[in-house]
N, C-alpha and C positions, 0 to 999 in steps of 0.2 A: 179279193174285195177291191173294188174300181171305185175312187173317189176323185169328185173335181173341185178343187179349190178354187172360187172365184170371187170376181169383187165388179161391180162398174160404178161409173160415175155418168152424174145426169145434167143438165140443164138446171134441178130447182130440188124440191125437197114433194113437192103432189105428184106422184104418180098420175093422178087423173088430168092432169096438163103437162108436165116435164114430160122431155125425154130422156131413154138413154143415149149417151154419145160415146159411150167407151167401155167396152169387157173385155175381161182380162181374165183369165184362167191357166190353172195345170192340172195335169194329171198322176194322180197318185194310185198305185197297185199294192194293195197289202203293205198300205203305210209307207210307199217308198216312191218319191217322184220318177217318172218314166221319162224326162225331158221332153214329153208332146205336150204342148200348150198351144192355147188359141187366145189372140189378141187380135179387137179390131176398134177403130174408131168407126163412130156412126152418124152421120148427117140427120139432126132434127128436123129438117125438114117444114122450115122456118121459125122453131121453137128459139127464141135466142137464152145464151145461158144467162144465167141469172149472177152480177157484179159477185154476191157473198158465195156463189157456187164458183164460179171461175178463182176468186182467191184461193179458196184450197185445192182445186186441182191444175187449177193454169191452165185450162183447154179454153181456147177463147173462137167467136164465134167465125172467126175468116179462119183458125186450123180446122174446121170441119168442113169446108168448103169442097165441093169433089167427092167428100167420103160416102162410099157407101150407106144406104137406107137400111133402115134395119129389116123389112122385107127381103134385100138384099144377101144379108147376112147370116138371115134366121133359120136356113137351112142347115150351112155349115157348123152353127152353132147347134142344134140340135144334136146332128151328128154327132159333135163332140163332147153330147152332156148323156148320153144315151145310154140309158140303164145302171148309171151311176150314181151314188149317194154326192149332194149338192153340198159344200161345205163354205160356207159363207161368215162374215164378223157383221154383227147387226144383222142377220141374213134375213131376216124378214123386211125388210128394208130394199133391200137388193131383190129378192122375191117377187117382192111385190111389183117396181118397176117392172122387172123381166116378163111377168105376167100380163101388166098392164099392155108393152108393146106387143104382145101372143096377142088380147084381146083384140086389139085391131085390125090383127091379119086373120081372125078367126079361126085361131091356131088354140086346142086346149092347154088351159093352167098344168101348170107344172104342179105337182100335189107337194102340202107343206108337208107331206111325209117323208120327203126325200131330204128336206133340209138340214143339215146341222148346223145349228149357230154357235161360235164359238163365243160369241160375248155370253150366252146364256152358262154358257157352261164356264167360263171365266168368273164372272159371278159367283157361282155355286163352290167353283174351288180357291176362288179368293173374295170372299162378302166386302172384304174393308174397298176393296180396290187400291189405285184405278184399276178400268178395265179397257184403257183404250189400248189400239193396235201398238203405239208408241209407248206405252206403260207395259205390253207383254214384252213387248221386245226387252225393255231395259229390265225386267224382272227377269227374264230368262235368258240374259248374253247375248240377244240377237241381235247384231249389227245393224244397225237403219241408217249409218250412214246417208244412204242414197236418197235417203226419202225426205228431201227436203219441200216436197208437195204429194199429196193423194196421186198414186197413179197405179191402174186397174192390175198392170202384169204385174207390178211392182209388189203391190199390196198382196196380191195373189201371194206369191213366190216367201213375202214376210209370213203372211198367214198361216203357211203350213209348217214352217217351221215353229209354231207357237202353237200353232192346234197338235202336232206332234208332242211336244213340250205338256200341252193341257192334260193331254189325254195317257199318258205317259210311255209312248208309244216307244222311243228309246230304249228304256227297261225291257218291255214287254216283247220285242221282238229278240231279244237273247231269248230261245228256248233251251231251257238247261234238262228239263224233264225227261225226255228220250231222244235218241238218233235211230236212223236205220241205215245198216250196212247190209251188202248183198255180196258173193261171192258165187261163181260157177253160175248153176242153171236157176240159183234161188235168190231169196232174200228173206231178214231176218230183224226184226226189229227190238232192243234192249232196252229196258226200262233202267234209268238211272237212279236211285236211291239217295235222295241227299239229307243227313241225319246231321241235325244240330244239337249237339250235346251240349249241357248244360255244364257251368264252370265248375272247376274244383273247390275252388275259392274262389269269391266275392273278389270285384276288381276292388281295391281301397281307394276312399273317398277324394276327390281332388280339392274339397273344400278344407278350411284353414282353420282351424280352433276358434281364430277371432270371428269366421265369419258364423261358424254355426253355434256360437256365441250372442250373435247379430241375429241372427235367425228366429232363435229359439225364445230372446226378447222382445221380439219382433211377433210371435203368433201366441205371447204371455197377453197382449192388447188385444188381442183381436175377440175376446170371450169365448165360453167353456162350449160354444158352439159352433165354433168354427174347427172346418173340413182337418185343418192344419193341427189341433187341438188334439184330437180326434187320432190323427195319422202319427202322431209323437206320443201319445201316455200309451206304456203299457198294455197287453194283450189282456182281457179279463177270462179267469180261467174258466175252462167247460163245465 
């Protein structure tokens, strides 16, 4: 499975007048970066960026001077998005731009079916939040040092590491359930059995006399209806 994790940064926040000036991407194979990425600045092509955009990414309008057009680039950037599931933070956000500059080369939308947004699914596995880039990272050990502004390869490279993390991609790629070994002219595949047996005896309690003392006064307040009530009186017989 071919996935590209990307991010860009724009001139303003409307698609329908901003441009992009900057994508940033990697490539990931069965959950594992390949080290091919594609990074390019992009000349707006007189769009200037907008003061509250420039502060969080620091691209300012004389670094894009020279840079390629997004006409320019749109080729090699396809190439490198091609036939791959799109994996983006806000990625509808990001989507959308990227579509906006297709629209004006008369190039077809990229389908939202290919997207995955990791905020939505950040969300979904953490409701309280946050859910920014900077809030997964610190929730799951990721380093950001570096990121002391938005930048497109940068956020790429954070992002997967977190979308990895979201999706629980770590675990999952230990497959413990079978291997295949092959010898001579054959090969031979063995299914592994892994049987959890249940304890002989109950682990003993790590709580304290005082506390389940505290406890157990504690769900005496709570009335003859509560969950807690309920889970401490007595089995009633059949």
């Amino acid at each position: 499975m071919r996935e590209i994790i990307f991010d860009t940064e724009t001139t303003g926040l409307d698609n329908r007048e901003d441009r992009v000036i900057e994508i940033g991407g990697i490539e990931m194979v069965n959950r594992f970066p390949t080290g091919r990425t594609f990074h390019k600045y992009i000349n707006p092509q007189g769009r200037q960026v907008h003061p509250e955009a420039q502060a969080v990414h620091g691209i300012s309008n004389a670094d894009l001077e020279g840079k390629p057009t997004f006409a320019e680039i749109i080729d090699d950037f396809i190439d490198f998005i091609d036939g791959a599931k799109l994996v983006a933070h806000n990625g509808t956000f990001d989507l959308g731009f990227i579509n906006a500059e297709f629209a004006r080369l008369d190039q077809a939308a990229i389908e939202a079916e290919r997207l995955i947004d990791t905020l939505a699914l950040a969300r979904r596995k953490h409701p309280m939040g946050p859910n920014s880039l900077d809030a997964l990272c610190r929730r799951y050990g990721i380093d950001n040092s570096r990121r002391t502004k938005h930048g497109a390869l940068l956020d790429s490279e954070l992002l997967a590491e977190v979308y990895i993390e979201l999706i629980g991609g770590k675990q999952s790629a230990l497959v413990l359930d079978s291997f295949s070994s092959s010898g001579g002219n054959g090969g031979s595949t063995r299914q592994i059995e892994i049987v959890i047996a249940a304890r002989a005896e109950p682990l003993p309690t790590r709580l304290s006399e005082a506390e389940l003392a505290a406890h157990e006064k504690l769900v005496g307040t709570l009335g003859e209806k509560a969950i807690w009530a309920k889970l401490l009186s007595p089995a009633e017989p059949n």
